[in-house]
C-alpha positions in Angstrom: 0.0 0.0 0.0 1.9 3.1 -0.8 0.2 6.9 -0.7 -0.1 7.0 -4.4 -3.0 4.1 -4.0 -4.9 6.2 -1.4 -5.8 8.9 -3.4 -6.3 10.4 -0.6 -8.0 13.6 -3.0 -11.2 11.1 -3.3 -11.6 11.8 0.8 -11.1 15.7 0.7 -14.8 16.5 1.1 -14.7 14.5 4.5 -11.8 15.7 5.7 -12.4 19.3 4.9 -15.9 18.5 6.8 -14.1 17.1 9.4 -11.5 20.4 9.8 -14.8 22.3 9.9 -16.1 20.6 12.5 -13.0 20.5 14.9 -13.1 24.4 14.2 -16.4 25.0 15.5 -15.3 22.9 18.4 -12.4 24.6 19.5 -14.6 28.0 19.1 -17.6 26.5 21.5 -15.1 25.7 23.9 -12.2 28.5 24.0 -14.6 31.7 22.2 -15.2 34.0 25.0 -17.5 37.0 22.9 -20.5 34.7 22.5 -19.2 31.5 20.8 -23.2 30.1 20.1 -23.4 32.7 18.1 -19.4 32.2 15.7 -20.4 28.2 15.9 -23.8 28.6 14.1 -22.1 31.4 11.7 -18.8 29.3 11.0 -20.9 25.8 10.7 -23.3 27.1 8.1 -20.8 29.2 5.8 -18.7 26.6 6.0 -21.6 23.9 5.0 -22.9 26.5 2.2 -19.5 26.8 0.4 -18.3 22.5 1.2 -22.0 22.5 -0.9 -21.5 25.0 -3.4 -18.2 23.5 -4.0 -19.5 20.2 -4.6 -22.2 20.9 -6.4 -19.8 22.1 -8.8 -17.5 19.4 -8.7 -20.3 17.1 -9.8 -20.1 18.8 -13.6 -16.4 17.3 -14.1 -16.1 14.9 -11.3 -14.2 11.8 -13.3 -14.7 8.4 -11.1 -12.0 7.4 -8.8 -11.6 4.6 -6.5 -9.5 4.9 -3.7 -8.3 3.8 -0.3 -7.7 0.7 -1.8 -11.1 0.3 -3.0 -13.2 0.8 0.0 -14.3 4.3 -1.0 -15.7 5.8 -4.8 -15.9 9.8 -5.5 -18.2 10.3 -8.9 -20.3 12.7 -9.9 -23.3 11.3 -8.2 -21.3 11.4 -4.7 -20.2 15.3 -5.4 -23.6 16.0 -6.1 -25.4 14.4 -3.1 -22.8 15.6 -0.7 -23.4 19.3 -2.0 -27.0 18.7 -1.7 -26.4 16.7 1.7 -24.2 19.9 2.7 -26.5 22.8 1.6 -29.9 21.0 3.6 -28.1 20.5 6.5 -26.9 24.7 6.6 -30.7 25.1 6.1 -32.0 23.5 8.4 -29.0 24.6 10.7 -30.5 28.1 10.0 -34.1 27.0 10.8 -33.5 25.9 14.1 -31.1 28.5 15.6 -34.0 30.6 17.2 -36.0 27.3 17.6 -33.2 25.8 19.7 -32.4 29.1 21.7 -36.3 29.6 23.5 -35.9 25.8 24.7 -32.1 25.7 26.2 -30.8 22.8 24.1 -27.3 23.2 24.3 -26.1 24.9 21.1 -22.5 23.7 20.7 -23.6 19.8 21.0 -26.3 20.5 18.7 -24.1 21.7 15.8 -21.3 19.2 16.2 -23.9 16.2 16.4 -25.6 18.0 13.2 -21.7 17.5 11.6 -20.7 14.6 12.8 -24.1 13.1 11.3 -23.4 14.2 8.0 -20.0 13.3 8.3 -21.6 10.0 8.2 -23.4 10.7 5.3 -20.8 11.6 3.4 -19.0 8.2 3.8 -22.3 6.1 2.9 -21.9 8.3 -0.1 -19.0 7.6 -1.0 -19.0 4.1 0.1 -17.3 1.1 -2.1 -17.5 -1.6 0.6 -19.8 -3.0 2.6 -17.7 -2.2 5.6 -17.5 2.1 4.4 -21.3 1.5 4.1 -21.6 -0.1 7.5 -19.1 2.9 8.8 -20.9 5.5 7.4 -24.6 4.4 8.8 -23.3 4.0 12.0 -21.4 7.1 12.4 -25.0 8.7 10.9 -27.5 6.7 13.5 -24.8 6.8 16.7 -24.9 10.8 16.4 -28.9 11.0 15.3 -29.4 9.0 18.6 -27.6 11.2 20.6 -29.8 14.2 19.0 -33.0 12.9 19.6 -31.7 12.6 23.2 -30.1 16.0 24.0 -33.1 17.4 25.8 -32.6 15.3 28.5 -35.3 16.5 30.8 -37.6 15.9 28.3 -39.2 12.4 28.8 -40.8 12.3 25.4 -37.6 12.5 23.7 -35.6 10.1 26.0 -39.1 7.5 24.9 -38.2 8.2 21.2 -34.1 7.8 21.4 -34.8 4.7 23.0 -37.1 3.4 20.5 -34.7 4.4 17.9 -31.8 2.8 19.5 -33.2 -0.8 20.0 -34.9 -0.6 16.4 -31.6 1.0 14.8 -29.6 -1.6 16.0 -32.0 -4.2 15.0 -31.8 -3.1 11.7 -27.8 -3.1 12.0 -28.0 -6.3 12.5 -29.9 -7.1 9.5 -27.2 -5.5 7.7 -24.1 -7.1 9.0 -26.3 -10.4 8.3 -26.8 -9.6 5.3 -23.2 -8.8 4.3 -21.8 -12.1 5.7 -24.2 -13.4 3.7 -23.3 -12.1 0.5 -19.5 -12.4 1.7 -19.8 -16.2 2.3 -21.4 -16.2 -1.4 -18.6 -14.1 -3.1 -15.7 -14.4 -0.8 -15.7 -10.6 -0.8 -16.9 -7.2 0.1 -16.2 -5.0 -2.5 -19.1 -3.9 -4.4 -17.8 -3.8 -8.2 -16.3 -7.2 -7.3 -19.3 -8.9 -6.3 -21.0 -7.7 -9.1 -18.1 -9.2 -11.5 -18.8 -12.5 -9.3 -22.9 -12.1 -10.3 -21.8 -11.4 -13.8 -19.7 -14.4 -14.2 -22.2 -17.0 -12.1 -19.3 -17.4 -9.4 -21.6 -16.9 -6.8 -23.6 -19.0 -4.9 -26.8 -18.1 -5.9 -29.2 -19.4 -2.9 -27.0 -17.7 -0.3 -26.9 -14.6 -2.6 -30.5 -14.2 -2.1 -31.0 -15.2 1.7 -28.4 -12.0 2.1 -30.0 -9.7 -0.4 -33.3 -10.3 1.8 -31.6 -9.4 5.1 -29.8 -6.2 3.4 -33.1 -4.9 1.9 -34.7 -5.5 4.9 -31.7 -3.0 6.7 -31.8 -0.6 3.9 -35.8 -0.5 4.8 -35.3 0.4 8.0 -33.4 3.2 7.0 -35.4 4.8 4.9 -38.3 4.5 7.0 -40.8 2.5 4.8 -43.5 -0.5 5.9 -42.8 -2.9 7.7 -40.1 -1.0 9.6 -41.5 1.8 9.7 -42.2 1.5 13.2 -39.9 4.2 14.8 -40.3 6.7 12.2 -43.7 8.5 13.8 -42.9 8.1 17.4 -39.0 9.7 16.7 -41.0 12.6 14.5 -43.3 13.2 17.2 -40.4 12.7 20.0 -37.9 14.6 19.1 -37.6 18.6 19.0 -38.9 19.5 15.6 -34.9 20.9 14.7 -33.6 17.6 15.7 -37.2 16.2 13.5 -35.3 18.0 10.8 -32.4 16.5 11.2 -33.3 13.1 10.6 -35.9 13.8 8.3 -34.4 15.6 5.4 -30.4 15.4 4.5 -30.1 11.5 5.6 -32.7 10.8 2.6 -29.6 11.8 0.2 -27.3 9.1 2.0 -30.4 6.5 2.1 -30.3 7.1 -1.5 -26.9 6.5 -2.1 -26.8 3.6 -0.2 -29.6 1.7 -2.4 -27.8 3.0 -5.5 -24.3 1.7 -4.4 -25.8 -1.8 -2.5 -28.2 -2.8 -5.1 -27.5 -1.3 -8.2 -24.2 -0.8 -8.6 -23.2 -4.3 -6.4 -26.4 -6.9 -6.2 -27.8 -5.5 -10.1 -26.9 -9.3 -10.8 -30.3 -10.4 -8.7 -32.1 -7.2 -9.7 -34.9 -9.5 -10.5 -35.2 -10.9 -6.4 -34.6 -7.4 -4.9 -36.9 -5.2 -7.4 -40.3 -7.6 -6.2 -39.2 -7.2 -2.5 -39.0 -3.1 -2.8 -42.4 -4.0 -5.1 -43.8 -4.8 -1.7 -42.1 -2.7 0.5 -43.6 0.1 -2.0 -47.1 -1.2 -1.8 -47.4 -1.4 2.0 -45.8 2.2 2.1 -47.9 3.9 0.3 -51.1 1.7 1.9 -50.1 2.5 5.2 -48.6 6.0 5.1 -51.4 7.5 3.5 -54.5 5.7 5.4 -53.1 6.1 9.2 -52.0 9.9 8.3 -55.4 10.6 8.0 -56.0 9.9 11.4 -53.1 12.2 13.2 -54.1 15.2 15.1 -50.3 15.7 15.2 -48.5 17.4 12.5 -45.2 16.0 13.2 -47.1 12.4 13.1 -48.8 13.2 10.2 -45.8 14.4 7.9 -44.0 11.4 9.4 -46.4 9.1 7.6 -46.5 11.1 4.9 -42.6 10.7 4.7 -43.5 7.3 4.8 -45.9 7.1 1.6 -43.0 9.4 -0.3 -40.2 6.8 0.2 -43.1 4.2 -1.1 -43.4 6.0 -4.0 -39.7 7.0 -4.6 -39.1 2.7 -4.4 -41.3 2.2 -7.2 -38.3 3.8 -9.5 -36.4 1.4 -8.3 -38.7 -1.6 -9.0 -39.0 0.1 -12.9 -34.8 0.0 -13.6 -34.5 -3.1 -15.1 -37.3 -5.3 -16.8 -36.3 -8.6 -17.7 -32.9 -8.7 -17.4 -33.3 -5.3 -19.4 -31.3 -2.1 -18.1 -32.5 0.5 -21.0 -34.6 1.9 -18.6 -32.3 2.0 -15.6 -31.1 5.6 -15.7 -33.9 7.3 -16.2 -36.0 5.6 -13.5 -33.1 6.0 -11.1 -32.9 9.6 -11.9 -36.5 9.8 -11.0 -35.8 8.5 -8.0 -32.6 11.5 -7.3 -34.8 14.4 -8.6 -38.1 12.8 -6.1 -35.7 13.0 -3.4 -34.3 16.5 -4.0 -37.4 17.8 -4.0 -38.7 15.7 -1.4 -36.1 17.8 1.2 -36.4 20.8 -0.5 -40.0 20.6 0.7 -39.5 18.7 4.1 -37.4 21.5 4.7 -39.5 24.1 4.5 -42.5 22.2 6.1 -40.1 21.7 9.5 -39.0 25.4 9.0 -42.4 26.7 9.2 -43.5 24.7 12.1 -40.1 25.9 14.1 -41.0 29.7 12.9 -44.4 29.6 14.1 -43.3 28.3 17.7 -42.3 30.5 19.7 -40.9 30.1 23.7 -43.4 28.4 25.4 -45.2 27.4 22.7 -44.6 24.4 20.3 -46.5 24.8 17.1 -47.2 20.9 16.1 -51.0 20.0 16.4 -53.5 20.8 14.0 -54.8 23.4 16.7 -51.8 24.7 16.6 -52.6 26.0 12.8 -55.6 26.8 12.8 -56.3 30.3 11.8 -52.8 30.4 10.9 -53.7 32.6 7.7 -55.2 35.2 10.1 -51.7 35.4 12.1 -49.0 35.2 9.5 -50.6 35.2 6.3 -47.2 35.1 4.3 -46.1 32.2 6.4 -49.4 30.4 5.6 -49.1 31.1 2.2 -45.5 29.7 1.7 -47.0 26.8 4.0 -49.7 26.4 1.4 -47.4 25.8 -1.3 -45.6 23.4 0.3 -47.9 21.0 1.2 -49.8 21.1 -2.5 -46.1 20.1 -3.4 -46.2 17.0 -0.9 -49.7 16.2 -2.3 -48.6 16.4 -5.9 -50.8 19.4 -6.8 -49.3 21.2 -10.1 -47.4 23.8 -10.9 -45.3 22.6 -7.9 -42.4 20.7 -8.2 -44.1 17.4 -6.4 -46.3 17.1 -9.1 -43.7 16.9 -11.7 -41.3 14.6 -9.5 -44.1 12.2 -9.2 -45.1 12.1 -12.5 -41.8 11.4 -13.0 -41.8 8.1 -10.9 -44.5 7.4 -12.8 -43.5 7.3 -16.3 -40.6 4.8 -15.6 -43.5 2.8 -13.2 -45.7 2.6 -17.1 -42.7 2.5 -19.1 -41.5 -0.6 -17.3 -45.0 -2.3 -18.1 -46.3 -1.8 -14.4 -49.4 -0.4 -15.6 -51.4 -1.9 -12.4 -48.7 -0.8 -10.1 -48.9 3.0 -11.7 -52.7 3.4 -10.9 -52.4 1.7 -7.6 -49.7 4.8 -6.8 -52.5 7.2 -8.5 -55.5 6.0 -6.0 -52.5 6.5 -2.8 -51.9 9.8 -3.5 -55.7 10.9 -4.2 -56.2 9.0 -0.7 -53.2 11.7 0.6 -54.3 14.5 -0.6 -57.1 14.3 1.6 -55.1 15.0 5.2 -53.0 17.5 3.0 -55.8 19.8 2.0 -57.3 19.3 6.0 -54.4 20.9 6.9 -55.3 23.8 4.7 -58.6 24.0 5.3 -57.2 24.5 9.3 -55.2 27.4 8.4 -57.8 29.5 5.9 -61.2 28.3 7.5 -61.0 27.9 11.1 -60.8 30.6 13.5 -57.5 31.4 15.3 -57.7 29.9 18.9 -54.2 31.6 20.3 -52.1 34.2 18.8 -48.6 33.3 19.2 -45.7 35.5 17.9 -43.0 35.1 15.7 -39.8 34.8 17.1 -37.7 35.0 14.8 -35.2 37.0 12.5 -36.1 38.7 9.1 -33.0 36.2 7.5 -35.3 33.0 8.2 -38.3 34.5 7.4 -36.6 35.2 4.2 -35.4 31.8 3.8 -39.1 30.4 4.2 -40.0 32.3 1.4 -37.3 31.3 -0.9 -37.7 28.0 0.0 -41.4 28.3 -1.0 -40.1 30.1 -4.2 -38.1 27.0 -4.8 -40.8 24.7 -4.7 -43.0 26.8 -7.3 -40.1 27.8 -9.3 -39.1 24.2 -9.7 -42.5 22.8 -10.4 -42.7 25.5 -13.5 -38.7 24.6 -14.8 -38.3 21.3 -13.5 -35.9 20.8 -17.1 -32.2 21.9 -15.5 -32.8 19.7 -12.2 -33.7 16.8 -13.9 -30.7 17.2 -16.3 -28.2 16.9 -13.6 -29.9 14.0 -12.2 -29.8 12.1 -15.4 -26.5 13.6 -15.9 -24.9 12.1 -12.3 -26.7 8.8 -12.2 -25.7 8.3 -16.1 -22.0 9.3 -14.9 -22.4 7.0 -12.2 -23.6 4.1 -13.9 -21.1 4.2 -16.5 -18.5 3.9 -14.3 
């Protein structure tokens, strides 16, 4: 092993994450002229230009394996760490005043907020199943200790605890999983073991016992039925910045993680894994829509909703290769990247307005909360109104092109049944969506709380709910670099 085969270039994202992180450290601990305030500035400039930076990389970004082949740095890894990057400065931004009127430590807050994307950006990146089982634990070990900072608060100590036994559960069913497909192909690199598919060296039964056990991991990651289980009590749990948190940036590295475990390494049983997501999408959508409709609980009810979205952003997945078929493969994965770019561009903002309209003392996350909410804040309504047509796939927004996206690869995979069973899911969720708007603009205000917060976020709201529309009108440039990182990616 000599430097030269590092490459040690392919890790600079992480390490210049990393040096950010130990910067904001030493300020928390050594600043003396109010070192909350340098942390937050320091964490999200820094975040903002490590995601402007790669964001750009991803237009020239030529695929290079290195540390030996445990990690890979493509154009599809600079592009979800700059979009990783940027959500986590958002919602960073978000929860500054949010975190402030309820005395969770600041410092810990930001570092845990690093150190889980730190995380990300190795399941990113990752070649191996051991950088993928790295990466998720270094993600889930500091998201645990988030959900738990507000110590005195027994809710929260309920949901970290239910999100520690079921996340190492599912870690188990990982490192199953991997033995599994180890024992079958006497390794654990993932270009390898698809050479080993490719070339029938594998042992075919035991490839498919692990592929089970590692989809059944992945599932618990992305939060979809039947291990969905902690997803609403963690939502509901946790303080809506830490709800944030967990909600939007890891959905890039959940992403990744399918891409690089099942495309890029198992596509050789594509046709085993695609009918298990096939169910795993059904259920989703079945159950996320149907039991949202019962919540009384925002945070509940966009937890299910999150649900029935990573349902429908599956069924891309079941649509990439038909028959043995990959013609099809990039642009229903690319679906999938541009659903989930909008998906936390909208979660987002959703989160952000619930944390603007709270105040000290108050906690805006009921539907009583909301109501009358037009009559308060009308501009915060409005943006809040924009945002949730987008989750419910209402045009011009951006949700109703990302879905009809999905869709097009579901029909153009010959999934015709499959495509209108997705159709009748969302018409069933748009029903809880448009409740909550009919809370806001038709039911009288029962308290008047204030805003708390600074003319910057209130800013960022409305650009966020910009976004949303502006997207839904010119979806054409996102989708480009989608195709244009997944096709990269792929070809490598």
């Amino acid at each position: 092993m000599t430097f030269e085969s590092l490459k040690i270039t392919a890790a600079l994202p992480e390490i210049v994450l990393f040096l950010l992180l130990s910067t904001a450290l030493l300020i928390d601990l050594f600043g003396r002229s109010n070192p909350q305030r340098w942390v937050h500035l320091v964490c999200v400039g820094g975040l903002l230009l490590i995601g402007l930076w790669q964001l750009g990389a991803a237009v020239d970004t030529q695929t290079i394996i290195a540390m030996n082949g445990l990690v890979v740095a493509d154009s599809l890894s600079a592009f979800l760490k700059g979009s990783a990057s940027i959500a986590v400065a958002i919602t960073l931004a978000y929860a500054r005043h949010y975190i402030r009127d309820r005395d969770i430590p600041s410092g810990e807050f930001h570092m845990l907020a690093l150190f889980a994307l730190l995380g990300q950006f190795v399941m990113i990146s990752a070649n191996n199943f051991l950088t993928v089982y790295l990466g998720i634990e270094l993600l889930s070990l500091a998201l645990y200790a988030l959900v738990a900072l507000r110590r005195q608060h027994s809710l929260s100590t309920e949901a970290a605890m239910k999100y520690f036994v079921l996340g190492a559960l599912a870690s188990g069913f990982l490192l199953y999983g991997m033995s599994m497909v180890y024992g079958a192909t006497g390794t654990l690199d993932l270009p390898l073991i698809a050479d080993k598919l490719v070339s029938g060296q594998a042992d075919r039964l035991i490839m498919v016992f692990g592929t089970v056990f590692l989809v059944a991991g992945l599932a618990f990651k992305l939060g979809v039925v039947p291990f969905h289980m902690w997803v609403p009590d963690v939502y509901q749990g946790a303080p809506t910045a830490m709800t944030l948190l967990i909600g939007a940036a890891p959905k890039f590295a959940a992403f990744a993680i399918v891409i690089r475990l099942l495309v890029s390494g198992l596509l050789g049983v594509a046709a085993d894994w695609q009918q298990m997501l096939m169910i795993l999408a059904v259920l989703s959508l079945a159950v996320g829509n149907l039991i949202a409709i019962m919540q009384t609980n925002v945070k509940r009810l966009l937890a299910y909703s999150t649900i029935a979205h990573m349902g429908f952003m599956l069924l891309a997945f079941v649509s990439g290769v038909v028959e043995n078929n990959t013609s099809g493969a990039v642009d229903a994965y690319a679906a999938a990247l541009f659903y989930v770019v909008t998906y936390v561009i909208t979660t987002l903002g959703s989160f952000g307005v619930l944390m603007v309209a709270s105040s000290k003392g108050f906690e805006c996350e009921t539907l009583d909360d909301l109501k009358g909410l037009s009559q308060r804040h009308p501009w915060l309504a409005a943006v809040f109104l924009v945002l949730v047509f987008s989750l419910a796939g209402i045009p011009p927004t951006v949700g109703f092109y990302a879905k009809l996206s999905i869709l097009e690869s579901v029909v153009q995979a010959g999934h015709i049944g499959l495509a209108i069973y997705a159709v009748l899911a969302s018409l069933i969720g748009a029903f809880y969506y448009l409740r909550l708007i009919k809370v806001m603009y038709f039911d009288s205000a029962k308290l008047d709380a204030p805003l708390d917060c600074g003319i910057a976020v209130q800013s960022l709201i409305a650009a966020n709910g910009v976004a949303v529309l502006l997207l839904g009108i010119l979806p054409g440039p996102l989708m480009a670099a989608c195709l244009y990182t997944v096709r990269m990616s792929l070809a490598a």
